[in-house]
Steps between C-alpha positions, in 0.01 A plus 500: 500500500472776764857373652619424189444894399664578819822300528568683132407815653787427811763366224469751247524789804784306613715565201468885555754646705582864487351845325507542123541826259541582180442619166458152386409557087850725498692329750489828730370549866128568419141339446414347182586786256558753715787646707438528907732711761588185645852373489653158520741473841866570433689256310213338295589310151170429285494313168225359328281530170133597372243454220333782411235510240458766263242690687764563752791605275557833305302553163802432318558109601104395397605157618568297816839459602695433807760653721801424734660736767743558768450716806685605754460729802814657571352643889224543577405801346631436157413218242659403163345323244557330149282371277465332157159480302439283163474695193339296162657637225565392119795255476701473142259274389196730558304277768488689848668358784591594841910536414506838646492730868376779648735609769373703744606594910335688801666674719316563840565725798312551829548835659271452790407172662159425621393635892173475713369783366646583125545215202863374314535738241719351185604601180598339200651511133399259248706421168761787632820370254376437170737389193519779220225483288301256717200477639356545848190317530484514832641853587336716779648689822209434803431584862310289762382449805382227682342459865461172697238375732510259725211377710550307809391213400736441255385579209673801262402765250712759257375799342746604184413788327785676204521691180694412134683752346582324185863562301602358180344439200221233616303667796379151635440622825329861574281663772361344810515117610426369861452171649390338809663153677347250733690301689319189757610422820498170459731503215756781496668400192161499294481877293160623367491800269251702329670823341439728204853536286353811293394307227242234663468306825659178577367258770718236619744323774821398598619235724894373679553133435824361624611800619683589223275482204156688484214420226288839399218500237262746423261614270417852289168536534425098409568547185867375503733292782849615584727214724862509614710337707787649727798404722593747815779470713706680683883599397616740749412523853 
């Protein structure tokens, strides 16, 4: 059994073969739910989708739904990203379906990149271009920071620390959030997270597979699961 529980161990490491980041319930670079100052490497395409239960959606959806994205970062100091959430509204028969979108974008920009002594500093906009007369659920301008540590034998650590200002007509996302990521050296694709998104703290983990497609699931505060799936590859060199 003891063999048995290793030769997975070897496989499953196996499968893993480069780093990992991003803002996987939104589709941006990121932890869980919240932005970091990292940025993907020049040239990166992501696509991919989410399910998000209620708990982890603005007040106004009071219902799990999904989403679907595409990102791109442009260099490596600036990231693009669109993104379309499930909205359950009344059809013209009066039973609620999902037959209707949010659309929402970030826009991302680094201004200083990360050194021995001083962290990536990043800052976003959430929900920037908003229809007339629509809603941004999502809308907030942000700065962060994030610092890496590396210890020399292999494993990694990342400290992300950032403040909402929220815009719109929503406020989802206000005040302080922070996070933390682990990353083992025996597995450099595998992505633990622990991070507080200013309205509760999410625990989960993120892993490569294929080394296209990476799995992330996590949970807010166990009292809800969020899973997605997402395909990264690389359009411009």
């Amino acid at each position: 059994m003891e063999m048995k529980k290793t030769v997975i161990l070897i496989v499953f490491a196996c499968l893993c073969c480069s780093y990992i980041r991003a803002q996987y319930a939104l589709g941006v670079t990121g932890q869980s739910m919240i932005p970091t100052a990292d940025m993907q490497r020049t040239g990166t395409f992501m696509g991919g989708a989410n399910f998000l239960p209620e708990q982890l959606t603005p007040q106004t959806f009071s219902y799990p739904t999904m989403n679907y994205y595409v990102n791109m970062t442009l260099f490596s100091f600036i990231e693009l990203n669109y993104r379309m959430t499930l909205l359950k509204t009344s059809n013209g028969t009066g039973k609620a379906t999902y037959h209707e979108q949010d659309r929402s974008n970030t826009i991302r920009i680094r201004p200083l990149a990360e050194s021995r002594f001083l962290p990536a500093v990043v800052f976003g906009i959430d929900d920037l271009f908003t229809e007339e007369g629509g809603s941004q659920y999502w809308g907030a301008y942000y700065g962060v920071l994030t610092k890496h540590f590396d210890w020399k034998n292999g494993h990694a650590l990342s400290v992300t620390a950032g403040w909402y200002i929220p815009q719109g007509n929503h406020h989802f996302n206000k005040g302080p959030f922070g996070g933390i990521t682990y990353i083992p050296s025996f597995c450099r694709e595998l992505k633990l997270m622990a991070e507080y998104d200013s309205h509760g703290w999410n625990v989960g983990g993120a892993i490569r597979l294929w080394k296209h497609f990476t799995v992330n699931a996590f949970t807010r505060e166990f009292t809800c699961v969020s899973a997605g799936l997402r395909y990264e590859c690389t359009l411009i060199h």
